[in-house]
Structures are given as structure tokens and as C-alpha cells.
VEXDREN-2710 file (C-alpha; in Angstrom, 1 decimal):
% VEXDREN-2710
k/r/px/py/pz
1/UNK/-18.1/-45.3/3.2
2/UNK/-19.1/-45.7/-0.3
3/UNK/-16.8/-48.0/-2.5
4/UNK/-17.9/-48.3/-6.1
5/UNK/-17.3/-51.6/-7.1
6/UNK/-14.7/-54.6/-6.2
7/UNK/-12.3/-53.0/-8.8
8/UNK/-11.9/-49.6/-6.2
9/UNK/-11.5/-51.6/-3.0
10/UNK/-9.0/-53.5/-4.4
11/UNK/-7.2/-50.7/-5.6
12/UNK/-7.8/-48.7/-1.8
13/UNK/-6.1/-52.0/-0.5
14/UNK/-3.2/-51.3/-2.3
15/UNK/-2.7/-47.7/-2.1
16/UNK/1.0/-47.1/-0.7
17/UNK/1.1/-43.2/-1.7
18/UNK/-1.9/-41.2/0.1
19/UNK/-2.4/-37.6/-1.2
20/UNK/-4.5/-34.7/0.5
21/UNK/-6.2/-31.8/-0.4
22/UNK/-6.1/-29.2/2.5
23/UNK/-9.3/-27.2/2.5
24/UNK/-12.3/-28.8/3.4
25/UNK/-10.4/-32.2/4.1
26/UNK/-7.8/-31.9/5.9
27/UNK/-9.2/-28.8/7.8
28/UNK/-12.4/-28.5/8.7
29/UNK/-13.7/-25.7/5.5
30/UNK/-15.3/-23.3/7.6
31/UNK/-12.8/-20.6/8.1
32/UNK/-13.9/-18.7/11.6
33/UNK/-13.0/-15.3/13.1
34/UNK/-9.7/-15.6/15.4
35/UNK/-8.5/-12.2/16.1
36/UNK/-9.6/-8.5/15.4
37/UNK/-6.6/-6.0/15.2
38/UNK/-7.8/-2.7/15.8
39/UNK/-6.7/1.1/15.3
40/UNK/-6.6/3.4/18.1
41/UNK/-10.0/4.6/19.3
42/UNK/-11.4/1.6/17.5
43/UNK/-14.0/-0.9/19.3
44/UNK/-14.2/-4.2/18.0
45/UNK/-18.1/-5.2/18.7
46/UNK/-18.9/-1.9/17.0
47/UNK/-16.3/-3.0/13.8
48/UNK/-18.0/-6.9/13.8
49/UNK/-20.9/-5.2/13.7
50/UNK/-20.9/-3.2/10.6
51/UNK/-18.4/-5.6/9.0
52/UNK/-21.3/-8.3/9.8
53/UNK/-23.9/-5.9/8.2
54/UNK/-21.9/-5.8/5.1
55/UNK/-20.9/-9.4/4.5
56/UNK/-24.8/-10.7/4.9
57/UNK/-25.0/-9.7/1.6
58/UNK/-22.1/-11.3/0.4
59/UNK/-21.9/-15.5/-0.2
60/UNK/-17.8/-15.5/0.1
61/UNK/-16.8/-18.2/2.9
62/UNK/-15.5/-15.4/4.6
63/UNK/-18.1/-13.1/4.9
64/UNK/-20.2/-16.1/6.4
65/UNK/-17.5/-15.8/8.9
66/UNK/-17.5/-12.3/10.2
67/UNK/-21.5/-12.9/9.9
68/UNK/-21.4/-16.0/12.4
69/UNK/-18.9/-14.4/14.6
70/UNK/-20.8/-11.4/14.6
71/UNK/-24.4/-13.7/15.7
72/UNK/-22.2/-15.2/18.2
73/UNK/-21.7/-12.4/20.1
74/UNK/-25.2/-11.3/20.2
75/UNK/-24.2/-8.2/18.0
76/UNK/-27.7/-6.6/15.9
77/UNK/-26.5/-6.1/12.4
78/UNK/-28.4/-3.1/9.7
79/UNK/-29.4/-3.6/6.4
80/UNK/-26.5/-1.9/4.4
81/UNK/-27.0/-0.1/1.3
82/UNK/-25.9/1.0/-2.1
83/UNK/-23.8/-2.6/-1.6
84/UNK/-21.0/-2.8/-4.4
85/UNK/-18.8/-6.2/-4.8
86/UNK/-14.9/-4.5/-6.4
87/UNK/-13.8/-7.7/-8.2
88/UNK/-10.2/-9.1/-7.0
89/UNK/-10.7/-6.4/-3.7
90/UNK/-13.7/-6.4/-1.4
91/UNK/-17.1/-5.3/-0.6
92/UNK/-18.1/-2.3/0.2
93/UNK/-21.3/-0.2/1.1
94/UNK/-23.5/2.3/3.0
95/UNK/-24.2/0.8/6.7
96/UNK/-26.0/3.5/9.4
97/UNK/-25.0/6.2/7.1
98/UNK/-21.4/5.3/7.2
99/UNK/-19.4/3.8/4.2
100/UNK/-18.1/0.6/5.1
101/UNK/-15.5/-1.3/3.2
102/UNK/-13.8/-4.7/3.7
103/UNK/-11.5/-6.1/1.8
104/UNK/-7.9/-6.3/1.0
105/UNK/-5.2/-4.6/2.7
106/UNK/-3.6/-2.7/-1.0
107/UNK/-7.7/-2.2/-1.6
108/UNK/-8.1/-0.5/1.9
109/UNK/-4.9/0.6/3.8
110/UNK/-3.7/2.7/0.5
111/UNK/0.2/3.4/-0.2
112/UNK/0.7/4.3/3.8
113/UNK/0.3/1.2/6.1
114/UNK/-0.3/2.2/10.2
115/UNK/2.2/0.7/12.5
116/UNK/-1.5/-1.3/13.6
117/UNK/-2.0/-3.0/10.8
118/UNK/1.7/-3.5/10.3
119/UNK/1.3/-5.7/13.5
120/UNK/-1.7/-7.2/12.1
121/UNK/0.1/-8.2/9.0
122/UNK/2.9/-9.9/10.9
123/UNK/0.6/-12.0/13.0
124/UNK/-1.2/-13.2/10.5
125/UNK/2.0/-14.1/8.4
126/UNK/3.1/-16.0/11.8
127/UNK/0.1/-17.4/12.4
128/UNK/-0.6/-18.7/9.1
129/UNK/-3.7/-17.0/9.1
130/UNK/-5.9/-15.1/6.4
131/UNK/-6.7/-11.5/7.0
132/UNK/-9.5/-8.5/5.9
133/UNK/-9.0/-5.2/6.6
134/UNK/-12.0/-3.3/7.3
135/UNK/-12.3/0.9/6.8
136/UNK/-15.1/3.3/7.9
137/UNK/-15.5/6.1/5.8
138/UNK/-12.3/5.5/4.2
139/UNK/-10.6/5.5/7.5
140/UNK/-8.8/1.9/8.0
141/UNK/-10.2/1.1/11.6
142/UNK/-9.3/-2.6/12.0
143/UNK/-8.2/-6.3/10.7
144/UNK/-10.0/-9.3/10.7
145/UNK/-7.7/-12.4/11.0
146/UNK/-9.1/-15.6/10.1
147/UNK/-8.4/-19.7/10.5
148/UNK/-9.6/-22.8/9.1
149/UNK/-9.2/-25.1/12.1
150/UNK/-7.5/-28.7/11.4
151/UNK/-10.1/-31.4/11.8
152/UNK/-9.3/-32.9/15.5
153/UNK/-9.0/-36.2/13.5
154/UNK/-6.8/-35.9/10.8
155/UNK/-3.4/-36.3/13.0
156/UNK/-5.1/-39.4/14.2
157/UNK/-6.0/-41.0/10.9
158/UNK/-2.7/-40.2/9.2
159/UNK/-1.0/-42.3/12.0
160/UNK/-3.6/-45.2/11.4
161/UNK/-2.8/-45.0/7.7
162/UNK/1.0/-45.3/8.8
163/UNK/0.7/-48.3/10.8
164/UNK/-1.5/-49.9/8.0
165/UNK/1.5/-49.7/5.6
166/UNK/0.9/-46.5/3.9
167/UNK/4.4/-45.1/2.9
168/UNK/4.4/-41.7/1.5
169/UNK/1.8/-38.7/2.8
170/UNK/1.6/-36.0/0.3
171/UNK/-0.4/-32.5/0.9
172/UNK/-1.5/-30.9/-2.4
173/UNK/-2.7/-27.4/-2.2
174/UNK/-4.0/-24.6/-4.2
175/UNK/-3.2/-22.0/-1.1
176/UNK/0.0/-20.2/-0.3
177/UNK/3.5/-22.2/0.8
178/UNK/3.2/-21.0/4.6
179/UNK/-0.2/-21.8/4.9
180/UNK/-0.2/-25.0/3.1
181/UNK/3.3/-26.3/5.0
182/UNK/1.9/-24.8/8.7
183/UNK/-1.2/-27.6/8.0
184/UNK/1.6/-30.1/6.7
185/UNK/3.8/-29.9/9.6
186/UNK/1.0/-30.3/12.7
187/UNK/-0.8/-33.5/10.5
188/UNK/2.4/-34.9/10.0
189/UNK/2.7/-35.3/5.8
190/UNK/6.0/-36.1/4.6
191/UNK/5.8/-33.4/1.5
192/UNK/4.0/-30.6/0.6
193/UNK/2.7/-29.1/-2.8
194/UNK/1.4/-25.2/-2.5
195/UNK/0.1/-23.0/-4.5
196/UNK/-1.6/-26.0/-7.2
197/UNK/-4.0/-25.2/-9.5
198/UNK/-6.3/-28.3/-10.5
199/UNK/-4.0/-28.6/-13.7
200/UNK/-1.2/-28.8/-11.2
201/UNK/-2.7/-31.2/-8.8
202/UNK/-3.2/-33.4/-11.7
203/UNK/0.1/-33.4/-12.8
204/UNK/1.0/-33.8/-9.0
205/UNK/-0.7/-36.9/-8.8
206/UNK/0.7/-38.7/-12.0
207/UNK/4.3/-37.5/-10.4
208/UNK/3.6/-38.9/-6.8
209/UNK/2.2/-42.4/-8.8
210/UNK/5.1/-43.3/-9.7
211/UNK/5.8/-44.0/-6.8
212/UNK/3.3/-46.6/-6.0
213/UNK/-0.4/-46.8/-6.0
214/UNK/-2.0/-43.4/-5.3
215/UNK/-5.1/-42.5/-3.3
216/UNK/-6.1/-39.2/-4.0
217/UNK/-8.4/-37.2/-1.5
218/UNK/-10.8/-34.2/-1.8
219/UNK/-14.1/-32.4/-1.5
220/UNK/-14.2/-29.7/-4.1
221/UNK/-14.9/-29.3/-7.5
222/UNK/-11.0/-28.2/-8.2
223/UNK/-10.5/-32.0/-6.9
224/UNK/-12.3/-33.9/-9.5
225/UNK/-9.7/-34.0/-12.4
226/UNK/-6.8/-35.0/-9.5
227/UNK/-9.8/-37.7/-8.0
228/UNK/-9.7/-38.9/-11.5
229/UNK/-6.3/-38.8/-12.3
230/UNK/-5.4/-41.1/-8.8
231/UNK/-5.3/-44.4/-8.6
232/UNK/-8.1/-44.5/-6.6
233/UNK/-10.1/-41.1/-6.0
234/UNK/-11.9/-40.5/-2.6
235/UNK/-14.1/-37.7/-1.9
236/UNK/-16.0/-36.2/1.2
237/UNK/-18.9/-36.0/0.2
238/UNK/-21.0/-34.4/3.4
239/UNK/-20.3/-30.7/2.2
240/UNK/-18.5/-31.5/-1.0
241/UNK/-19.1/-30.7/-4.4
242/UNK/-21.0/-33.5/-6.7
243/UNK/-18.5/-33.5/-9.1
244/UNK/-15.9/-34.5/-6.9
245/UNK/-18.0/-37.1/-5.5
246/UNK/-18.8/-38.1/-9.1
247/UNK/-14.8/-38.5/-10.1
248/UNK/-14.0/-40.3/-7.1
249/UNK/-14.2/-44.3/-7.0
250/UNK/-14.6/-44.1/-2.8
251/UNK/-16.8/-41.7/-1.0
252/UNK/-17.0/-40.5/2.4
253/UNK/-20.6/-39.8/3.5
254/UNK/-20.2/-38.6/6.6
255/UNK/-17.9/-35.3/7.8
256/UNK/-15.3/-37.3/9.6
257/UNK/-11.4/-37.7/7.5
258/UNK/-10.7/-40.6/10.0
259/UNK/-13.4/-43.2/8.2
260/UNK/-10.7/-43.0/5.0
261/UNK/-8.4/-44.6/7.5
262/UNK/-10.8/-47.5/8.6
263/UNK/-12.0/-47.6/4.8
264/UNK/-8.7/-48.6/3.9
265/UNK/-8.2/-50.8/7.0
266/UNK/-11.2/-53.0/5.6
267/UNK/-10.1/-53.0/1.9
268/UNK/-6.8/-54.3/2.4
269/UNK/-8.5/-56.9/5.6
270/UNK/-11.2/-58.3/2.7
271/UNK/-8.7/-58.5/0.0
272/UNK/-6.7/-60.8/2.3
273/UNK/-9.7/-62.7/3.2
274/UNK/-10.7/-63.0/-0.4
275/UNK/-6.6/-64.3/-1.4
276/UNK/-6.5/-66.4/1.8
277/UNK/-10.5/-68.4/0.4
278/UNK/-9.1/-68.1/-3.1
279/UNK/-5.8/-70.5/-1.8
280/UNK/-7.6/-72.6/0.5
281/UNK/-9.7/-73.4/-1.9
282/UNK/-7.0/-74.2/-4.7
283/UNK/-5.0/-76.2/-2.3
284/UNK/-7.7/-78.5/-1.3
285/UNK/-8.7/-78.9/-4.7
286/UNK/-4.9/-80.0/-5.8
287/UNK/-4.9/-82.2/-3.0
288/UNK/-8.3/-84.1/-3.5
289/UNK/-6.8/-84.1/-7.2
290/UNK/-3.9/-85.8/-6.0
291/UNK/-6.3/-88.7/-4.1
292/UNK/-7.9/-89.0/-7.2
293/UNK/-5.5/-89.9/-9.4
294/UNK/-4.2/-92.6/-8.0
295/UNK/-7.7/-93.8/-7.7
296/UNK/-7.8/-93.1/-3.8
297/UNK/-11.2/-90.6/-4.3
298/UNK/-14.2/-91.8/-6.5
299/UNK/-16.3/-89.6/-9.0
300/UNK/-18.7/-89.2/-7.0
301/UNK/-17.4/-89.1/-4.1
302/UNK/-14.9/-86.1/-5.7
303/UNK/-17.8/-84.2/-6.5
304/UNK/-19.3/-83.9/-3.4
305/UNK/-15.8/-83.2/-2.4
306/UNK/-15.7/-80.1/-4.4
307/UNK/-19.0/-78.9/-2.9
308/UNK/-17.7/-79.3/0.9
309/UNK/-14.1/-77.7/-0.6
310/UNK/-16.5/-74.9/-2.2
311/UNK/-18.1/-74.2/1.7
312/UNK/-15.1/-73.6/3.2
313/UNK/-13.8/-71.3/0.7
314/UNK/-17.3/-69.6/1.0
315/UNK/-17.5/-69.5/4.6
316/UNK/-13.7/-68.4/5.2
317/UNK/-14.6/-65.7/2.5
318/UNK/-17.5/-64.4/4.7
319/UNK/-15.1/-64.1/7.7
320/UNK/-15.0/-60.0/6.0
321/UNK/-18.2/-59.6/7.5
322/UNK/-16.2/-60.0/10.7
323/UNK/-14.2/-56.7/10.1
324/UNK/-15.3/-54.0/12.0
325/UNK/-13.8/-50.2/12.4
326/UNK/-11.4/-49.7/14.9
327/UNK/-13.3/-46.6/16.1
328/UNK/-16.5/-48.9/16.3
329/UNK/-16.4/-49.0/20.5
330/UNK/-20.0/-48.2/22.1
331/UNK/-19.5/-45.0/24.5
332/UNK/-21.7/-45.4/27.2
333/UNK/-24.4/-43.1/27.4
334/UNK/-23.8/-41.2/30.6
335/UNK/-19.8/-41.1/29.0
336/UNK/-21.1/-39.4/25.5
337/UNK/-22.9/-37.1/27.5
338/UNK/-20.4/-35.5/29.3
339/UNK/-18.1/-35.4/26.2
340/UNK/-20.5/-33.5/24.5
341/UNK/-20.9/-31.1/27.1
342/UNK/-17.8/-30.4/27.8
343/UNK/-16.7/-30.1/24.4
344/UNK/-19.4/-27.3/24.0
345/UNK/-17.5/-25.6/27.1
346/UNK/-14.2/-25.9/25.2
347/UNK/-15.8/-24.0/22.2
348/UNK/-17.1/-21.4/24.2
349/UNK/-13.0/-21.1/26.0
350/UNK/-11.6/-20.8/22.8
351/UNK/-11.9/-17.3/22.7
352/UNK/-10.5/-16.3/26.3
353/UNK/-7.3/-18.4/25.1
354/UNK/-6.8/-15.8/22.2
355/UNK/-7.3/-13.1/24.7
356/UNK/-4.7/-14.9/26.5
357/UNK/-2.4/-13.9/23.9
358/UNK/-3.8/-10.7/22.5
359/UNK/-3.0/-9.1/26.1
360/UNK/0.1/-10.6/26.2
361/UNK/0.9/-8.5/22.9
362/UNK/-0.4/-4.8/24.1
363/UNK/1.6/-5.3/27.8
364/UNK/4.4/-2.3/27.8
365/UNK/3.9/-0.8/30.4
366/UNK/3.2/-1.0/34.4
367/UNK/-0.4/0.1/33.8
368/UNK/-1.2/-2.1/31.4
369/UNK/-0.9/-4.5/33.9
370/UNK/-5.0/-3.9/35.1
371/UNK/-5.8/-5.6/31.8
372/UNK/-3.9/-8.6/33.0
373/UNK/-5.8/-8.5/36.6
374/UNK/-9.2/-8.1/34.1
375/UNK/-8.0/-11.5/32.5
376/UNK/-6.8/-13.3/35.3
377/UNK/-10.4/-13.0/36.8
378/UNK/-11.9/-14.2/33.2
379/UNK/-9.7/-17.0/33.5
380/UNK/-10.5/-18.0/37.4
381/UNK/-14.2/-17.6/37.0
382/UNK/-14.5/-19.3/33.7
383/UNK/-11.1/-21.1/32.3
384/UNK/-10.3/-22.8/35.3
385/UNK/-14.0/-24.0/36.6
386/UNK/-13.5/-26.1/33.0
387/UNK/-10.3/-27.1/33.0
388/UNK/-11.2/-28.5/36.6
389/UNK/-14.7/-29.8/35.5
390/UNK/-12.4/-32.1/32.6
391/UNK/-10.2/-33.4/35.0
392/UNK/-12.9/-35.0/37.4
393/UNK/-15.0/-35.9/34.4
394/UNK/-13.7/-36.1/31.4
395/UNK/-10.6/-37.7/32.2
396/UNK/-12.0/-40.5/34.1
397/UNK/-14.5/-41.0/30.8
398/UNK/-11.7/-41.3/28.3
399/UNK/-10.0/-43.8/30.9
400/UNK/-13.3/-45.6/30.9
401/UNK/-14.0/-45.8/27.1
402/UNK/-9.9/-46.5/26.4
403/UNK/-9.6/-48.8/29.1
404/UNK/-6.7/-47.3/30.2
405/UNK/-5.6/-44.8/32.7
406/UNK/-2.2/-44.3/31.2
407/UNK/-3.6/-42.8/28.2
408/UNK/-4.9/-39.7/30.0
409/UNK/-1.9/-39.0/31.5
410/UNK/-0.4/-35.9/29.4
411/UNK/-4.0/-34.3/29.7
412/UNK/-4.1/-34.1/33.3
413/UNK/-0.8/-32.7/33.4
414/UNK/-1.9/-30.2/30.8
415/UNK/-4.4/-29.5/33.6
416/UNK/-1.9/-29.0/36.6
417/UNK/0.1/-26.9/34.4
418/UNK/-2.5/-24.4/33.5
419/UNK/-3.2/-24.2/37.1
420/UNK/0.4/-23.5/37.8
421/UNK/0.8/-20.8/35.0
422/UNK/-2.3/-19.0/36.4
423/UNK/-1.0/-19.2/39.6
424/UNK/1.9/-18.0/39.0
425/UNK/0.5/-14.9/36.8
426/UNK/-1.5/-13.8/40.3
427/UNK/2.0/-13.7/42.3
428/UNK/3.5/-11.5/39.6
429/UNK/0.1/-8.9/39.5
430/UNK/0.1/-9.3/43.4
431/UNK/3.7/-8.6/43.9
432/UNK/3.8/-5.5/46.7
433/UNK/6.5/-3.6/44.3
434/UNK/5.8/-3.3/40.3
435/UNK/7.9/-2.1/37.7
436/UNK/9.2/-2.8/34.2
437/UNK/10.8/-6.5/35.3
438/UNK/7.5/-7.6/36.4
439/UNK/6.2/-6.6/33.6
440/UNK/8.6/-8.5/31.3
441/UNK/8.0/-11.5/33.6
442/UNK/3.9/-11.4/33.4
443/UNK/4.4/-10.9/29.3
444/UNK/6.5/-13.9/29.2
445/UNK/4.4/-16.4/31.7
446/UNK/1.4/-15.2/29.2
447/UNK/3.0/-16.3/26.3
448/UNK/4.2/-19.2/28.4
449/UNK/0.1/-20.1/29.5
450/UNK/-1.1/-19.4/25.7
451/UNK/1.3/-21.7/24.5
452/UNK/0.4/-24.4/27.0
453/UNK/-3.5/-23.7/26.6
454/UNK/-2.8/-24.2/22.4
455/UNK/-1.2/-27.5/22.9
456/UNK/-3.9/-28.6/25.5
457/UNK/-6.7/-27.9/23.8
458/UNK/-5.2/-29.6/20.6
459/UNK/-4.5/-32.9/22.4
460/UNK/-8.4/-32.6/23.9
461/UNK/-9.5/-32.2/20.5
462/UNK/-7.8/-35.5/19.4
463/UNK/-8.1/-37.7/21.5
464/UNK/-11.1/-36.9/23.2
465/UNK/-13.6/-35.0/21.4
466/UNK/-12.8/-36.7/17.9
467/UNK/-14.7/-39.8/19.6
468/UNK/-18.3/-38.1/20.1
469/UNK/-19.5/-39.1/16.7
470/UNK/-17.5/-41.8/16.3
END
């Protein structure tokens, strides 16, 4: 943390009113690939695959997303042709002698939407997710939903911020309401400002400042004239724009939201420190004053008095170099190791869970039910090995480094009910007569297990792999 100058830390110290901008701060910036809604006859690795082969030409954020999802999987992208960028639309071009087109749903499904993409449309809108429609050879043949994941430690940090005495949490974003409030609800703000230009989140910030002292926070160049316009402007400044960093009076150097709470932690800690010198030092000079005027403390004795009055001022002002981060706990080796590799397991679950959901959706009939069978050995070979693997080792590490077991407790019954909801899932497949009620009953104990799974992996992501660079 970067704090320009005595005047910005005391002004972080006595920030009451704490404003956000959502991409890039609150959220991690780097939207990814959650869901691919095709049309029938349609295969999704072929669709990434030309979609990927079209967008490595392009430098949108989300063409850098259907490339990396595309690399993921292992998919071998060709070099497009004739590639043409329709302003406001999408891209477009000439990929193994087919046209290829992705863009936006008026741009590419036309006046006549398919029931498909209807569905896709919905789910995003539910989801809170942003979506591309890709078409081959003018055919529509599939939607590409998309989410910018909430850093696992903003929840966190806004509660710190809380219980340090700040009173109002304001999110200020340029994109849409549902979006925008979607972020706001899960982080825990107490208002929400969508659709903001910068001109808007300018005149956001002089609003919300009337309120108290303001701390504005952001990472793009849209942020600077709100950085500016804040009491205090803080920007992130590990993938952020210079200009915001330029504006801003604090700046994060590293990619982590929660140092803004431990910034302001230390501010308003060195600010007491320095008031609490700045007294002692007063009183004891009005007291040897006192002595002295009724001739009870020579000159000379007086002023070596106010040298030894001078050292403890001094020395009870350097107490500040006492104030360390709350997050400042050495992990033991063997314990960071096994939270890094098990949080590159959960990455590499993250996509079975969605399939968790995404079967759930197509399940009408009694013969869908062999895709459900096909998922419940996914989730036994590889969902469950995990889940297990966390709760012998994971678990007892994040007792270890908290020093409490208590504190693990809603994860390991995350655990058992994961276990239960598969288990259950294999009695309803198993069942010796099959019809339309089981069916109903597997679609619901799907929904039921992707729910659970959701939650889980959002309370891993806080409280235990938020810690592996802290």
C-alpha cells in the first residue's frame, strides 16, 4: 500500500463513506466462459473452437475469454480470414471456409429468436451474466454466457471495513441495474448506483460526501475523475490504468481488495498514535509548567525536562511501527502447500458444477435420465475424491492457521451434504421402476446439489483460499 503523503492517511483514517467501483475491483476483471447454450445438432468444442479462432484476433476482454476457454480445453484453433470488426455488433470472419460471426444477439439471431436462445437469454438475465451469440454461416448455432467472478475477498474486507467504523458502503457502476445489484447484494453494500458514466460517478461521489468523508475506489481510467473527486482516491494499481493510479491519493500494489481494509486499519491506528504522543506530550509540558512557576523546577533543570518529555512523545509515536495487518499470520509451509493445491483442484471442479446444473435444465424425460448416470460417475470419480481430499486436509489446515476448529465447521458440513445429495441422486437413477416422478425428483435434488455446491465453493473461496497470498 502506497499512501501519498501524511495529508492522504489522515484523510483514509477518517473515511466514514466507502465507495466501490465493480469491475476490476470488486470482481476480479477477467470475465471467463461459464456456459455454452447450444442449438440442436450443435457441438460445443467444435463452436469454442471457431469462436476461439475468431476472437484471437480481436483485443475485447471478451474475446480473450472464449480464447482462454478455448486453450483450456486443449481445443487447436485456425487462422481466420477476411476478419471484419461491425462497430456496436461483433466480429465476424472466414474460419475453415466457414463464415463465422459472434456478436450480439439483434446482430446475429435476426427478427426470429429460437426457443434455444430464448432459454439462453433467460439464464443469462437470471444469472446476471453477459452473453455472445455465435452463427456459422449465418446459421445461429450457439450462446456464450459469461461471468466476472467476485474476488473471494471482497465479502471479507467489507466486513473488516464495518467493524473498523465505516458506516455507509456504496457500489458505483457503469454496468446494467441487475448486474450491478446481483454484485451489491452477495458483497454486502448498502446502496447501489448502475448504469454511471464517469460524469455520473463524479457527481455520485460529491452526493455520497455529504455524508461524511468519502473513500472512493477503482482501477480504470473511467475512475480517475471519481478518484479525484473523493475525499481520498484509492486505486488498484496491479492491472489498473495509470491514470487512475495517478488521481488516487492511496494505491494498492498488489491484486488483493482486502489490503484497502488493513490500509485503513493502519491509518486510523497511526493517527491515534500520533493524537495520543501529540497529548502526552502537551500534558507533561503543562504540568512541568505548573512546577515551574511556582519555582518548584529550575531553568535548567526544565530544559532537560523538555528533552526527556520530548522522548516519550517520540517513542510513544513510534509505537505505529508496532501495527501490523491483521492478515499478517505466517502459514506454515507444509499448510500453504496444500492450500495451493487444492485450490488448483477447485478451479479445475468448477466446470463439473455448471454441468451439475446444465443437466438439470435439459432433464424431461425418462431417457434423459443416462446423462444423469454419465454425471453421477463424473462426480464420484472426480467431485467427490476432492471434496473428500478438503475435508482430511484442508480443513484441519485452516483449523491450524485459525487456531480454531469451530471456524471450519459450516465447511465440513458443506462436505457431508454434498455427499448426501449425491447419494441420494444414485437411489433415484437406481430405483428398480422409472418414470416421470423420478424424473421430477432427480431434477429437483440437481438443482438442490448445484445450489449447495455454489454456496460451498463460495465459502471455500473466502475463507480459505483468500489466505494463500496473504
Amino acid at each position: 500500500v502506497v499512501v501519498k503523503g501524511g495529508a492522504a492517511l489522515e484523510q483514509l483514517a477518517a473515511g466514514r463513506v466507502l465507495l466501490f467501483d465493480k469491475t476490476g475491483t470488486l470482481t476480479a476483471g477477467r470475465p471467463e466462459v461459464v456456459h455454452i447454450s447450444l442449438a440442436p445438432g450443435a457441438d460445443d468444442a467444435d463452436v469454442l473452437r471457431l469462436a476461439a479462432s475468431v476472437d484471437q484476433m480481436s483485443p475485447h476482454v471478451l474475446a480473450t475469454a472464449v480464447v482462454n476457454a478455448a486453450r483450456q480445453r486443449h481445443l487447436e484453433t485456425s487462422m481466420p480470414a477476411d476478419v471484419e470488426e461491425i462497430h456496436g455488433s461483433g466480429v465476424q470472419a472466414t474460419v475453415d471456409g466457414m463464415r463465422i460471426a459472434i456478436g450480439r444477439a439483434d446482430w446475429i439471431l435476426g427478427p426470429v429468436e429460437p426457443a434455444w436462445a430464448h432459454r439462453a437469454r433467460r439464464r443469462a438475465d437470471l444469472d446476471g451474466s453477459l452473453i455472445a451469440f455465435v452463427a456459422r454461416d449465418d446459421e445461429p448455432v450457439a450462446a456464450l454466457l459469461f461471468a466476472d467472478r467476485i474476488r473471494p475477498d471482497a465479502p471479507g474486507m467489507v466486513r473488516a471495513l464495518r467493524a473498523d467504523g465505516v458506516s455507509r458502503i456504496v457500489l458505483v457502476s457503469g454496468d446494467r441495474a441487475d448486474l450491478a445489484e446481483s454484485i451489491g447484494r452477495i458483497v454486502g453494500v448498502d446502496a447501489v448506483w448502475a448504469d454511471q458514466s464517469p460524469a455520473d460517478k463524479v457527481a455520485v461521489v460529491r452526493e455520497e460526501s455529504s455524508r461524511g468523508p468519502s473513500i472512493m475506489v477503482g482501477d480504470g481510467i473511467n475512475d480517475a475523475p471519481a478518484l479525484a473527486a473523493a475525499g481520498v482516491g484509492v486505486a488498484l494499481a496491479a492491472r489498473g490504468a495509470t491514470a487512475s493510479s495517478e488521481a488516487a491519493d492511496v494505491v494498492l500494489t498488489v491484486d488483493r481488495i482486502d489490503r484497502l481494509g488493513e490500509a485503513v486499519r493502519i491509518a486510523r491506528g497511526a493517527r491515534r498514535t500520533a493524537t495520543q504522543a501529540a497529548w502526552i506530550g502537551m500534558g507533561l509540558c503543562f504540568v512541568a509548567m505548573g512546577f515551574a512557576a511556582v519555582g518548584l523546577l529550575p531553568a535548567a533543570a526544565g530544559a532537560v525536562l523538555q528533552e526527556g518529555i520530548d522522548l516519550v512523545a517520540i517513542v510513544w509515536a513510534l509505537r505505529v511501527g508496532l501495527l501490523r495487518p491483521r492478515s499478517a499470520r505466517r502459514i506454515p509451509d507444509a499448510d500453504a502447500e496444500v492450500l495451493t493445491r487444492l485450490a488448483a483442484d477447485h478451479r479445475e471442479t468448477l466446470a463439473l458444477v455448471e454441468r451439475v446444473r446444465d443437466v438439470a435444465d435439459d432433464l424431461e424425460e425418462v431417457a434423459d435420465l443416462q446423462q444423469v448416470r454419465q454425471l453421477l460417475a463424473d462426480l464420484d470419480s472426480t467431485l467427490l475424491p476432492h471434496e473428500r481430499a478438503e475435508e482430511a486436509e484442508l480443513v484441519p489446515a485452516l483449523a491450524r492457521i485459525t487456531g480454531s476448529a469451530d471456524a471450519t465447521g459450516a465447511l465440513s458440513r458443506s462436505h457431508a451434504e454434498i455427499e448426501h445429495q449425491v447419494a441420494a441422486l444414485h437411489r433415484l437413477v437406481d430405483e428398480t421402476t422409472v418414470d416421470s416422478e423420478t424424473v421430477t425428483d432427480v431434477r429437483r435434488t440437481l438443482y438442490g446439489l448445484y445450489s449447495v455446491l455454489r454456496l460451498h465453493n463460495a465459502l471455500e473461496e473466502e475463507t480459505a483460499f483468500a489466505l494463500i497470498d496473504s
